[in-house]
N, C-alpha and C positions, 0 to 999 in steps of 0.2 A: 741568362735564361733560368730562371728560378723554376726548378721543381724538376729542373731533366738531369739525366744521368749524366755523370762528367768522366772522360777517360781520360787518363795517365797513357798520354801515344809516347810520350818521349821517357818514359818510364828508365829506358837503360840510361841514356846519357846523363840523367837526372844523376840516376847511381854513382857512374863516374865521377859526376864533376863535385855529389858530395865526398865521396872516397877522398877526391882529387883535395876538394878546399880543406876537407878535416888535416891533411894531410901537409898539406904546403900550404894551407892557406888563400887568400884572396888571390899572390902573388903566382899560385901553382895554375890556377883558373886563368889568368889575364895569358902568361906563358902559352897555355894548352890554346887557347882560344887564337895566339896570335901564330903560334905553329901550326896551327892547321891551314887560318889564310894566307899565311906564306906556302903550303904547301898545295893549295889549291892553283897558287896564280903561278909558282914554278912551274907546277905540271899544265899550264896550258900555254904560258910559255914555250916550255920543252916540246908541246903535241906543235903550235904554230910553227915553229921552225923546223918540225921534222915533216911536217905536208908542206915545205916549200915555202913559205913568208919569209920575205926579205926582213932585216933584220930592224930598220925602224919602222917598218909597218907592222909589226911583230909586239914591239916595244909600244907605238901607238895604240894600237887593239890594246893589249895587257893593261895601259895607264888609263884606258875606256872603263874595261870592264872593273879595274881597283875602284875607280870612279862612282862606278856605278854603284858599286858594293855598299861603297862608304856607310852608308845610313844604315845598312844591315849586319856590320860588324859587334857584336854582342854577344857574350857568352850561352850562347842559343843555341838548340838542335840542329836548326838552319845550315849551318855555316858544316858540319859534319855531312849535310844532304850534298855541297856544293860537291865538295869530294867524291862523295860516292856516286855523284853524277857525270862527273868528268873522269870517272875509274869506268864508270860503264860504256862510255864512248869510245875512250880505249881500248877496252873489253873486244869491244862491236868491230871497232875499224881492225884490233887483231884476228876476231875471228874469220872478218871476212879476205883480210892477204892470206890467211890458211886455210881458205876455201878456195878459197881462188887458184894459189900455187899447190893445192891437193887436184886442183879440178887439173891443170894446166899437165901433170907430171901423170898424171890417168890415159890425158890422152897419148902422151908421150908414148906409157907402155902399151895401148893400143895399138897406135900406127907401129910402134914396134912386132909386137905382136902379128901385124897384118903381113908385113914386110916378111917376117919368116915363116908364116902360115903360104906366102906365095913362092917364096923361092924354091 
């Protein structure tokens, strides 16, 4: 698109991964790039078997979505978004057992509450 404005959205990781290459090299990039998709597909790993997936349909889902990935594995923004996407789900399903066991322990001190307000 000649003649429009172009923005720098990946501006920090840019930074990084020059800091990164000046610093280590090609080899420091490939590293960072491959630790992160291992640490994307552990933790969804670790989320399936902790909501109850049996353990090869667990491993099946995970060798799906590595699958899937395949073609978008590249030293890219991308792959830093997958994390922080599956960090917020985490996030979400924690907030909501601490809403839930704050709602649950509320009512607790209520009926308690009731119970010595009648005696």
């Amino acid at each position: 698109m000649q003649g429009q404005p172009w923005f720098a959205w990946e501006w920090l990781y840019d930074i990084a991964l020059g800091v990164l290459h000046r610093a280590c090299g090609l080899n420091g990039v490939v590293w960072l790039c491959a630790l992160l998709v291992a640490a994307v597909l552990t933790l969804l790993l670790s989320q399936l078997l902790r909501r109850g997936t049996g353990l090869p349909l667990a491993i099946a889902l995970l060798l799906l979505a590595e699958g899937a990935a395949m073609i978008h594995v590249y030293a890219r923004p991308h792959i830093v978004s997958w994390l922080f996407s599956l960090l917020w789900f985490v996030a979400l399903e924690w907030w909501e057992q601490w809403r839930g066991s704050r709602i649950a322990v509320r009512r607790l001190l209520l009926a308690a509450r009731r119970a010595i307000s009648e005696a």
